[in-house]
N, C-alpha and C positions, 0 to 999 in steps of 0.2 A: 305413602305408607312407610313403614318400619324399614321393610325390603329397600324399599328407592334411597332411602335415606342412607344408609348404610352402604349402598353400590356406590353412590356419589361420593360416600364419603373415602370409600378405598380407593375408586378413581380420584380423586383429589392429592390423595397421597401418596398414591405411582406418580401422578407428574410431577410431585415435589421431589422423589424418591429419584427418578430417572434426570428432572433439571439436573439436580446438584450433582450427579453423578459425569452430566455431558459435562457440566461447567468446568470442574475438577480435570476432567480428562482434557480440556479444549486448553488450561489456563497452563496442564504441563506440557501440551504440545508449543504452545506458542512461547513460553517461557525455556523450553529444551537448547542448550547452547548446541547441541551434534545434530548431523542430520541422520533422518531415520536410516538411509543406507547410506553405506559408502563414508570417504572419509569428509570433511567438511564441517561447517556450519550448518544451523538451523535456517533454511529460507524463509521463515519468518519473523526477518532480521525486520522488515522494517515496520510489518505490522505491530510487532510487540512495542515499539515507538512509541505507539498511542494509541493501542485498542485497548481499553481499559476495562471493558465490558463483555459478559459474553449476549449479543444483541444482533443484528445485525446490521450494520453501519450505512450509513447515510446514501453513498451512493447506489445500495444496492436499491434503497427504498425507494429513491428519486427518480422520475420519469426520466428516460434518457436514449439514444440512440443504443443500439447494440454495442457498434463498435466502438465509440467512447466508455459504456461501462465494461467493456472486454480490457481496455487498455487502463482504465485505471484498477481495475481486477489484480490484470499481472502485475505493475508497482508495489499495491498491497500486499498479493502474496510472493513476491522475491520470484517473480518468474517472468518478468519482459525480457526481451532478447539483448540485455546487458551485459557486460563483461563479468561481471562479479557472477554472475549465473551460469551463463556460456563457459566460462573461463574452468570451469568444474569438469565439465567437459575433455578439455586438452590439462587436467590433473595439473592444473598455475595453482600454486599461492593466491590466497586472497591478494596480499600485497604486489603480485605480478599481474592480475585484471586490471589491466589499465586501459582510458579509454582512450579510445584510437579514432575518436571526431577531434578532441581539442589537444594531443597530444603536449597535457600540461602534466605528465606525471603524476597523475591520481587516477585512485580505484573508480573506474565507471560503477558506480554503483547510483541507488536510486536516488541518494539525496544532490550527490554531486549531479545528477542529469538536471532535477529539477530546478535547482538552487544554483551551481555553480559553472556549470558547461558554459563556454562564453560561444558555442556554437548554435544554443539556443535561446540566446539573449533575446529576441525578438517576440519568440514564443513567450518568453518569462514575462516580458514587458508588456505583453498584452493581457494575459495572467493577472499580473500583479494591478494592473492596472484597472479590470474588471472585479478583483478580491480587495481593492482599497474602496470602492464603492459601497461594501457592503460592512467593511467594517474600514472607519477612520485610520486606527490606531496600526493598522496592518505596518507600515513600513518602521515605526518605532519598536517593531519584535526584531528579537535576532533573530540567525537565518535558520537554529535550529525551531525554535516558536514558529516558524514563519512556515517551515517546512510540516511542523507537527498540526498545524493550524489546516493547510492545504487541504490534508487528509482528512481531515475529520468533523469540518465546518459543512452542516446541512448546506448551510444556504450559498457556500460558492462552490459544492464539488459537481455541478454541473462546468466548471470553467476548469477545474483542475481535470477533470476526465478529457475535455476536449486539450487541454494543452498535452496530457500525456499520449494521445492520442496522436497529435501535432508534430511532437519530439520524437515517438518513433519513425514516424513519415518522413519526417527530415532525415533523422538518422540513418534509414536504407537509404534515400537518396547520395547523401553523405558517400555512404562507404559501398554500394553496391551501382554506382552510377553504370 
């Protein structure tokens, strides 16, 4: 009837009404250079990388152990037990978080863990190894493509969950022997 139609049609346009509202609010949190307290950056340093959508992203939709999507979780949202994160903590400079497995004078932060740490070389190379499978072209990206790729590719973030997974394991072992 007249009635239903009309209910429908207002509920139709609360959830247009409400989407656009979260979207708005989700695109200025993630796009926020400060963080909400305290002094600092935005910890959604590396999601803002390549979420481009407000949706939710591949790994959460993917079947997967717990603790592989817990650990690629914290990556995305700038809260593994990193220096760049931690380091906030003991009030360092970004540029004084430095990682303390490859002691090469660079920021521990997510890209360098993934991409650059030559402490989890092994890790990477099983990674990369398992993500050239699924796409050819993988090692002809640069390492920022390569990195922005890891994140957000359905079909390999079963592999990057478990290597993030991997890399913090090592990494206590590393430094909490």
């Amino acid at each position: 009837s007249i009635h239903t139609e009309n209910t429908e049609a207002v509920i139709n346009y609360m959830k247009t009404v409400l989407h656009e509202f979260y979207e708005q609010k989700w695109w200025a949190s993630v796009n926020r250079e400060s963080a909400i307290r305290g002094p600092g950056r935005n910890k959604l340093r590396t999601s803002r990388r390549f979420k481009k959508e407000f949706a939710a992203s591949g790994y959460v939709k993917n079947i997967m152990q717990f603790k592989y999507r817990s650990e690629i979780s914290k990556f995305v949202c700038g809260v593994a037990p990193l220096n760049i994160d931690t380091g906030r903590y003991d009030r360092l400079d970004e540029d004084e978080r430095l990682c303390p497995v490859c002691n090469n004078d660079t920021v521990e932060n997510e890209y360098h863990t993934m991409i650059e740490c030559n402490a989890y070389n092994d890790i990477r190379e099983d990674l990369f190894n398992n993500v050239v499978k699924n796409n050819r072209q993988f090692y002809d990206m640069n390492d920022q493509d390569k990195f922005e790729y890891l994140f957000t590719s359905d079909e390999i973030c079963f592999y990057t969950a478990k290597a993030c997974f991997s890399i913090l394991r090592q990494r206590s072992k590393i430094l909490y022997k």
